[in-house]
SEFIZA-3560 file (N, C-alpha, C; in Angstrom, 3 decimals):
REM SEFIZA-3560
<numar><xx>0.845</xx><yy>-1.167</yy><zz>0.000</zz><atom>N</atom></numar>
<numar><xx>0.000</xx><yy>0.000</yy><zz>0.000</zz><atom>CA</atom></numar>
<numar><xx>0.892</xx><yy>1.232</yy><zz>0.000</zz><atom>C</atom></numar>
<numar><xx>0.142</xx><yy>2.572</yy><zz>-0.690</zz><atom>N</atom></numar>
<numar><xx>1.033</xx><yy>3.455</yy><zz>-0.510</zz><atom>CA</atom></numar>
<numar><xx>0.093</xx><yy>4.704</yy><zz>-0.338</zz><atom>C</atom></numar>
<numar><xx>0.763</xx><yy>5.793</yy><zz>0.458</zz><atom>N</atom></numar>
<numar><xx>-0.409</xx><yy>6.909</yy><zz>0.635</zz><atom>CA</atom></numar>
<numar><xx>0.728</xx><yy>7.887</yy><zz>0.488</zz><atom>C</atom></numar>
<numar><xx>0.087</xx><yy>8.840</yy><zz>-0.816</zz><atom>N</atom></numar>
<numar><xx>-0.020</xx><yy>9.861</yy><zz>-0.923</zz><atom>CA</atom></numar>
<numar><xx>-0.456</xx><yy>11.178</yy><zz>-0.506</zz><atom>C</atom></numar>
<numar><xx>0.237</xx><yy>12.402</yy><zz>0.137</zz><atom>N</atom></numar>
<numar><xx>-0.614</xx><yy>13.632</yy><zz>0.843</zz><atom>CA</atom></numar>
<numar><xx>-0.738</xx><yy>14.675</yy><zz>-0.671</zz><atom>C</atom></numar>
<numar><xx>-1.576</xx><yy>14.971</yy><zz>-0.354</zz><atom>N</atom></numar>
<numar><xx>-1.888</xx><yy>15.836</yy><zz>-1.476</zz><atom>CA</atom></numar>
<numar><xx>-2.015</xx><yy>17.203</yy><zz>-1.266</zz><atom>C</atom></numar>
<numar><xx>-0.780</xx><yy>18.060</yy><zz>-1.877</zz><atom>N</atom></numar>
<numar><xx>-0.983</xx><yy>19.989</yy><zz>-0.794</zz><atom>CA</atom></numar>
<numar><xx>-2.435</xx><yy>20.352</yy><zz>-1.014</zz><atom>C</atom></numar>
<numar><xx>-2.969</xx><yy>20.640</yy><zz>-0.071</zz><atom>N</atom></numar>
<numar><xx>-4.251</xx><yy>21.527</yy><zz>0.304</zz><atom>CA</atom></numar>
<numar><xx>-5.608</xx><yy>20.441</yy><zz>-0.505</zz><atom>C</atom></numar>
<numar><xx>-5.193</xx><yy>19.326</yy><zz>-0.366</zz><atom>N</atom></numar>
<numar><xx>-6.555</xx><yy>18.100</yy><zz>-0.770</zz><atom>CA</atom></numar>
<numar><xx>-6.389</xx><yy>16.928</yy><zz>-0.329</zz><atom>C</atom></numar>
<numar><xx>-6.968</xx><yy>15.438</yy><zz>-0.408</zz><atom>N</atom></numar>
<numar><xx>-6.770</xx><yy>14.458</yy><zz>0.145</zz><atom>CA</atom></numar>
<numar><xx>-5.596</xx><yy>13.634</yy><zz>0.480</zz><atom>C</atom></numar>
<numar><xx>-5.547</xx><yy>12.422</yy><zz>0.906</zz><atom>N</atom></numar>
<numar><xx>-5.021</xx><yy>11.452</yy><zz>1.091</zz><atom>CA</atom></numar>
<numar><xx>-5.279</xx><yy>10.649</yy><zz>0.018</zz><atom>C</atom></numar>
<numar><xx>-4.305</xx><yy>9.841</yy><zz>-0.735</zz><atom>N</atom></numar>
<numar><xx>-4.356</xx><yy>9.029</yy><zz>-1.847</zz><atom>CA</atom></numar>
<numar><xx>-4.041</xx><yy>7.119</yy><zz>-1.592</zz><atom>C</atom></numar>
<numar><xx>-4.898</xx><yy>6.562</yy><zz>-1.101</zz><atom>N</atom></numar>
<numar><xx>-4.214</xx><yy>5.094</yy><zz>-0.692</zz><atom>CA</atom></numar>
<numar><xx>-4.341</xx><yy>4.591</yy><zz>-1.917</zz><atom>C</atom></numar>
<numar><xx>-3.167</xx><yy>4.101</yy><zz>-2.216</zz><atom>N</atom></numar>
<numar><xx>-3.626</xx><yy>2.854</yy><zz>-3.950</zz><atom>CA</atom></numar>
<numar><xx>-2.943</xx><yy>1.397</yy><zz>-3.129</zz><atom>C</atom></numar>
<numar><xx>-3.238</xx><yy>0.257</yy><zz>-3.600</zz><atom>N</atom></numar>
<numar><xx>-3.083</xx><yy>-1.367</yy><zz>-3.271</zz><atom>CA</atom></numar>
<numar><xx>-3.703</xx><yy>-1.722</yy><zz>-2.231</zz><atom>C</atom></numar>
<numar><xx>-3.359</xx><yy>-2.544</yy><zz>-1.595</zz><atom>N</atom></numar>
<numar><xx>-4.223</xx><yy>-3.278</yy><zz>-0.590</zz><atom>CA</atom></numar>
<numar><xx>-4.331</xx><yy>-2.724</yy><zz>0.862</zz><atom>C</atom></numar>
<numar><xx>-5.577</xx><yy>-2.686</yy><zz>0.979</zz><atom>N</atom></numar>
<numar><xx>-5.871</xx><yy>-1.600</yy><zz>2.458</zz><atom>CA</atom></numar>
<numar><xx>-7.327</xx><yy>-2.174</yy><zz>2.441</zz><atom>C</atom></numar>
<numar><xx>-7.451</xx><yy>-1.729</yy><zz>3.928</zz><atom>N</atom></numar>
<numar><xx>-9.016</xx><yy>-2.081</yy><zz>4.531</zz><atom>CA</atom></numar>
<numar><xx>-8.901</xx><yy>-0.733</yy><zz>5.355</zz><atom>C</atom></numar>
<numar><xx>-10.045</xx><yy>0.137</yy><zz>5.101</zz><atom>N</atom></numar>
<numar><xx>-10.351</xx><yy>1.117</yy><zz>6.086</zz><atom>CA</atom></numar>
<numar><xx>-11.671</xx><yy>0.071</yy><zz>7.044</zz><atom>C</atom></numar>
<numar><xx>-11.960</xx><yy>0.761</yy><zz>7.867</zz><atom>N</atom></numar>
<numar><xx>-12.785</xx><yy>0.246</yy><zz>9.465</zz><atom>CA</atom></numar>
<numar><xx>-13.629</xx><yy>1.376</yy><zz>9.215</zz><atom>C</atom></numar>
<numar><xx>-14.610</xx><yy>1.367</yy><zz>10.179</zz><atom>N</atom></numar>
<numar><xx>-15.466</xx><yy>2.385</yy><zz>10.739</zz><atom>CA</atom></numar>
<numar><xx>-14.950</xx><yy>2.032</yy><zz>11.923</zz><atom>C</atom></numar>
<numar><xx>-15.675</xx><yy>3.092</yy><zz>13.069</zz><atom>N</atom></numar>
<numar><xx>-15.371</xx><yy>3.587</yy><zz>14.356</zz><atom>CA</atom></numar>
<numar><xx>-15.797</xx><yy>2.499</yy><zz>15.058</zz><atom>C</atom></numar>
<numar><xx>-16.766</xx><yy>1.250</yy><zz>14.476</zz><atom>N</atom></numar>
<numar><xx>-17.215</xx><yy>0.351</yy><zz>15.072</zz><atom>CA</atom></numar>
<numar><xx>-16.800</xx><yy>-0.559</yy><zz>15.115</zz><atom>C</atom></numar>
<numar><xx>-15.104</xx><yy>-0.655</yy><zz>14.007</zz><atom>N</atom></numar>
<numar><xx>-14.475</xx><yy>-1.957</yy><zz>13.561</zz><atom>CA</atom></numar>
<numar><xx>-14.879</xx><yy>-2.418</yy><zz>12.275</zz><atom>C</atom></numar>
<numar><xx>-16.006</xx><yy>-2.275</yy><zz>11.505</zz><atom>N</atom></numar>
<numar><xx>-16.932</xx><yy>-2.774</yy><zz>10.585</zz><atom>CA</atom></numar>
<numar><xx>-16.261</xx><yy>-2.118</yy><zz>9.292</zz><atom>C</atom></numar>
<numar><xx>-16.018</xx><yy>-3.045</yy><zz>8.112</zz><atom>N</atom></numar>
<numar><xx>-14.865</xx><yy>-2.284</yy><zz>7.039</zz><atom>CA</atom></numar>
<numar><xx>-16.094</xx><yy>-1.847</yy><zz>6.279</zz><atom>C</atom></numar>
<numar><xx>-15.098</xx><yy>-0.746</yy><zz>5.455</zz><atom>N</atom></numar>
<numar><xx>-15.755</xx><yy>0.303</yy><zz>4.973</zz><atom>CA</atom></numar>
<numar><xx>-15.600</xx><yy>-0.253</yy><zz>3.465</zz><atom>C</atom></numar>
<numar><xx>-16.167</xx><yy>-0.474</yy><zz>2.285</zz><atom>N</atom></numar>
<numar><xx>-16.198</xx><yy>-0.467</yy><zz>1.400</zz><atom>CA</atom></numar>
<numar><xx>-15.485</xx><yy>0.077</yy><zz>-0.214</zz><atom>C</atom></numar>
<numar><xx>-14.383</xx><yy>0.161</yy><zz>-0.330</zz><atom>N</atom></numar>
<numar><xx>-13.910</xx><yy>1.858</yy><zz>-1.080</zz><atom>CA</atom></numar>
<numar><xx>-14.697</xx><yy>1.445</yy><zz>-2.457</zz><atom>C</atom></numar>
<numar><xx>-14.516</xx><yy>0.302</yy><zz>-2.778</zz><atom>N</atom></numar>
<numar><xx>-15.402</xx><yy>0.186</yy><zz>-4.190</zz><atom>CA</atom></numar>
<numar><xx>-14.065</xx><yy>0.026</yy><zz>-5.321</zz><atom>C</atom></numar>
<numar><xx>-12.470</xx><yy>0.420</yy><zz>-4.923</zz><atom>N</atom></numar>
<numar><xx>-11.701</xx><yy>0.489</yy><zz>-5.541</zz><atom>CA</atom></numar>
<numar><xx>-10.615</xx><yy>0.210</yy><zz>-4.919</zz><atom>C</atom></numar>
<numar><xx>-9.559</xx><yy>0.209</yy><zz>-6.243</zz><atom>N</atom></numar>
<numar><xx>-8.034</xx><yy>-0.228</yy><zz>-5.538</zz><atom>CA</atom></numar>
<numar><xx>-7.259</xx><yy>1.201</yy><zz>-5.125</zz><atom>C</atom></numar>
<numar><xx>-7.626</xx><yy>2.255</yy><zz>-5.318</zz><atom>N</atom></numar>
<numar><xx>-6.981</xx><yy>3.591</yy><zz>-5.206</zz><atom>CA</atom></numar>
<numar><xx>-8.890</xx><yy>4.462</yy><zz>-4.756</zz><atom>C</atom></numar>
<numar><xx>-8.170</xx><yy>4.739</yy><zz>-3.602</zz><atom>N</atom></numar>
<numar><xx>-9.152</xx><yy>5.995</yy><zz>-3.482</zz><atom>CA</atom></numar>
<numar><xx>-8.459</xx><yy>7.057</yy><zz>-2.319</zz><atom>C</atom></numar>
<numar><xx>-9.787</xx><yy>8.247</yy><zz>-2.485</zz><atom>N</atom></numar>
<numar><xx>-8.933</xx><yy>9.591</yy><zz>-1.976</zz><atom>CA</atom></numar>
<numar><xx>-9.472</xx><yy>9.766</yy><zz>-0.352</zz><atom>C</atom></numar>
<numar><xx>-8.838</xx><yy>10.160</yy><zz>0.685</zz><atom>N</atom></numar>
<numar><xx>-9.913</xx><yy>10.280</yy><zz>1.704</zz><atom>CA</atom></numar>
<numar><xx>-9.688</xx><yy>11.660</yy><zz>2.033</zz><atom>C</atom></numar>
<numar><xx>-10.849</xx><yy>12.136</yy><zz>2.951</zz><atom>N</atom></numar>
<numar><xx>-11.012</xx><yy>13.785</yy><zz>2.984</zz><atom>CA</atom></numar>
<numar><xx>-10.445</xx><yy>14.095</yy><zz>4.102</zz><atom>C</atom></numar>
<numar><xx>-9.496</xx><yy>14.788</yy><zz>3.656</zz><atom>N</atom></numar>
<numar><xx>-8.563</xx><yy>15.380</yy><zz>4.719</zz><atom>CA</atom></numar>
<numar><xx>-9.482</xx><yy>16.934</yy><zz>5.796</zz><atom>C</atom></numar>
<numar><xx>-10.002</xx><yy>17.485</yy><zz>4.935</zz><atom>N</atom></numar>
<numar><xx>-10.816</xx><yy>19.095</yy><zz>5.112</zz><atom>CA</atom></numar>
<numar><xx>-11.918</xx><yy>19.032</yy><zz>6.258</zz><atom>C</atom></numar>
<numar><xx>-12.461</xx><yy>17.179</yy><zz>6.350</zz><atom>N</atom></numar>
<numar><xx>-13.749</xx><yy>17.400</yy><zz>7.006</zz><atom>CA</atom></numar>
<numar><xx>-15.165</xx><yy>17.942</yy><zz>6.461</zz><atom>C</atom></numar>
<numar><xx>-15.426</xx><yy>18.393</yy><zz>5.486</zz><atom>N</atom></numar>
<numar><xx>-16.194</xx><yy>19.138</yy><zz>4.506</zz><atom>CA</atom></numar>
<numar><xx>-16.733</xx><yy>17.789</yy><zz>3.832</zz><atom>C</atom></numar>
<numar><xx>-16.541</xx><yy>16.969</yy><zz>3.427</zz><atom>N</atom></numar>
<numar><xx>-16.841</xx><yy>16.139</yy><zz>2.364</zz><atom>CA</atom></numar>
<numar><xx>-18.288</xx><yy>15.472</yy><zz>2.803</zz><atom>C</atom></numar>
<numar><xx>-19.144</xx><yy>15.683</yy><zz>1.691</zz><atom>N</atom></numar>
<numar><xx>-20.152</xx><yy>14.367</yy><zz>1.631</zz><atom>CA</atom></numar>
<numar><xx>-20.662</xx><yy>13.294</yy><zz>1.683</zz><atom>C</atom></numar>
<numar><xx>-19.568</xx><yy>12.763</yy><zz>1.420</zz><atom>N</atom></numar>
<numar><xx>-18.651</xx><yy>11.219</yy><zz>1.167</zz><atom>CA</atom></numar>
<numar><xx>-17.759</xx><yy>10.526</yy><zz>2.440</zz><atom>C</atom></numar>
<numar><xx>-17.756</xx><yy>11.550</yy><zz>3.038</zz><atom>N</atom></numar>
<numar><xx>-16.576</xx><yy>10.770</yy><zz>4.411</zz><atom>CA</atom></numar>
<numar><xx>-16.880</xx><yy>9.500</yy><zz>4.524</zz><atom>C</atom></numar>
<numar><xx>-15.766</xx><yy>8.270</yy><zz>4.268</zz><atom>N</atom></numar>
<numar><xx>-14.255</xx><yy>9.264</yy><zz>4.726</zz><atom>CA</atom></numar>
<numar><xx>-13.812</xx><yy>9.358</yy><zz>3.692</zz><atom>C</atom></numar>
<numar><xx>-14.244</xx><yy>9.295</yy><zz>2.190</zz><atom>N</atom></numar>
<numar><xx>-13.748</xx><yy>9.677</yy><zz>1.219</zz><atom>CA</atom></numar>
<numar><xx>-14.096</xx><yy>10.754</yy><zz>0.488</zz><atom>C</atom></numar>
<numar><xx>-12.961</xx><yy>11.955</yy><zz>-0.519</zz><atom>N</atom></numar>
<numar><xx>-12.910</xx><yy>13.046</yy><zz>-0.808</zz><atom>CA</atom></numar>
<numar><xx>-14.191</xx><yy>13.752</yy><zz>-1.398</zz><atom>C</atom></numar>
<numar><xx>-14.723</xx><yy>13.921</yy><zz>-1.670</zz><atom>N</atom></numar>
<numar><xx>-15.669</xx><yy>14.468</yy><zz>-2.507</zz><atom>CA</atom></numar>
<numar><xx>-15.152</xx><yy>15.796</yy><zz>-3.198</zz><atom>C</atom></numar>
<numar><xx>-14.013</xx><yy>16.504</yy><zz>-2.975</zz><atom>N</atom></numar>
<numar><xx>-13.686</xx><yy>17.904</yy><zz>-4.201</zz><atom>CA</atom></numar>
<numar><xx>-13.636</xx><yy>19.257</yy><zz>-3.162</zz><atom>C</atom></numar>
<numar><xx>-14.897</xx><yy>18.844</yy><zz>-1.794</zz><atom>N</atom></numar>
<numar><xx>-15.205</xx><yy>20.125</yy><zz>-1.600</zz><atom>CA</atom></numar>
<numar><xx>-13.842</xx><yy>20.972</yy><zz>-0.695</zz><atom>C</atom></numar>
<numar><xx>-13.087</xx><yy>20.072</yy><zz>-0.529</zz><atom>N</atom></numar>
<numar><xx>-12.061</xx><yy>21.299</yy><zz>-0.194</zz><atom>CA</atom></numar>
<numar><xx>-12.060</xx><yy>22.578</yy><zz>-0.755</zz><atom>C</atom></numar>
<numar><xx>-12.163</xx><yy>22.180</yy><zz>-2.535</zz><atom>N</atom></numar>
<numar><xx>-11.417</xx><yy>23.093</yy><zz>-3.408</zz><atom>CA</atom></numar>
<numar><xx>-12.444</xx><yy>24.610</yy><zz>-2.878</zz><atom>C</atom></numar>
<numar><xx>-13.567</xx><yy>23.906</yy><zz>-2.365</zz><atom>N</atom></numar>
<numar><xx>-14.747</xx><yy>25.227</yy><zz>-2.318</zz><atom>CA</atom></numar>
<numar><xx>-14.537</xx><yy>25.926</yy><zz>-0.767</zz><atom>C</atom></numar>
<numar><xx>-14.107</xx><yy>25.190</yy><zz>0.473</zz><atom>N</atom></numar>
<numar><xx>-13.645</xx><yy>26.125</yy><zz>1.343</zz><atom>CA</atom></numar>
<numar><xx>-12.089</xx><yy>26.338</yy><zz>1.462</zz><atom>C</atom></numar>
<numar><xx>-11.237</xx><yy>26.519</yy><zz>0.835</zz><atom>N</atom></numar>
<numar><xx>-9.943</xx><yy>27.028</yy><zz>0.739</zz><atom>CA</atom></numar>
<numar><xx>-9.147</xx><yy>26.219</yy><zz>1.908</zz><atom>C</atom></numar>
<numar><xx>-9.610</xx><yy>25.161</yy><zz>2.135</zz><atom>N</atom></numar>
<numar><xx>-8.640</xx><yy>24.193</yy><zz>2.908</zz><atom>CA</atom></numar>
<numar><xx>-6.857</xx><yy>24.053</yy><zz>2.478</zz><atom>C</atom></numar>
<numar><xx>-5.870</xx><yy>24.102</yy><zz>3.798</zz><atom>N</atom></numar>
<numar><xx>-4.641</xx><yy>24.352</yy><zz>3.585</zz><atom>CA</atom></numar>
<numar><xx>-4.411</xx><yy>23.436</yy><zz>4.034</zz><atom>C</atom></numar>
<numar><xx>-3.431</xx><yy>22.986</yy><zz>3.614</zz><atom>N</atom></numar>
<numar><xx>-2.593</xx><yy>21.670</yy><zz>4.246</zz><atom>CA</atom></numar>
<numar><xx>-1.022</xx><yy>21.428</yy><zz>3.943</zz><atom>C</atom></numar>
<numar><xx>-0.354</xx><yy>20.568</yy><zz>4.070</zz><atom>N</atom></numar>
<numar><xx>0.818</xx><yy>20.640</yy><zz>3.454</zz><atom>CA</atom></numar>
<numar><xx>0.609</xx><yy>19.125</yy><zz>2.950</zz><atom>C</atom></numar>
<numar><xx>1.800</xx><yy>19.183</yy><zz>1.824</zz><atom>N</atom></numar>
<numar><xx>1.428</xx><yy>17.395</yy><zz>1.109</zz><atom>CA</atom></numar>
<numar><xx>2.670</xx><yy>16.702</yy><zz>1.179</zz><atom>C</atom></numar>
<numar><xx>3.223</xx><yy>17.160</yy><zz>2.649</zz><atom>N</atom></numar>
<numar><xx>4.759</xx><yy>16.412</yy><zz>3.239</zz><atom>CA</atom></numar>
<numar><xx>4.430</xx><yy>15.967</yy><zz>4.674</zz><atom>C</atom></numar>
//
């Protein structure tokens, strides 16, 4: 597995990973690469949905 930070947008996991919920119970990604939302904003949690780009979320991607 490998994760990517992305300046001022998500997290990038591509290969083999299992995210959990808070309950232990795995989360689904639907794919071998997906983005998760760093901003908190997203629709989608825990994955990206874009809307960073709309509240000017900062981050660093190091």
């Amino acid at each position: 597995m490998s994760v990517t930070l992305y300046e001022d947008g998500p997290l990038l996991l591509r290969g083999d990973f299992v995210i959990q919920g808070q309950d232990g119970e795995p989360i689904d990604p639907g794919r071998a690469t997906v983005a998760l939302c760093r901003c908190g904003k997203s629709g989608l949690k825990p994955f990206c949905d874009g809307t960073h780009k709309l509240t000017n979320f900062s981050a660093p991607g190091h």
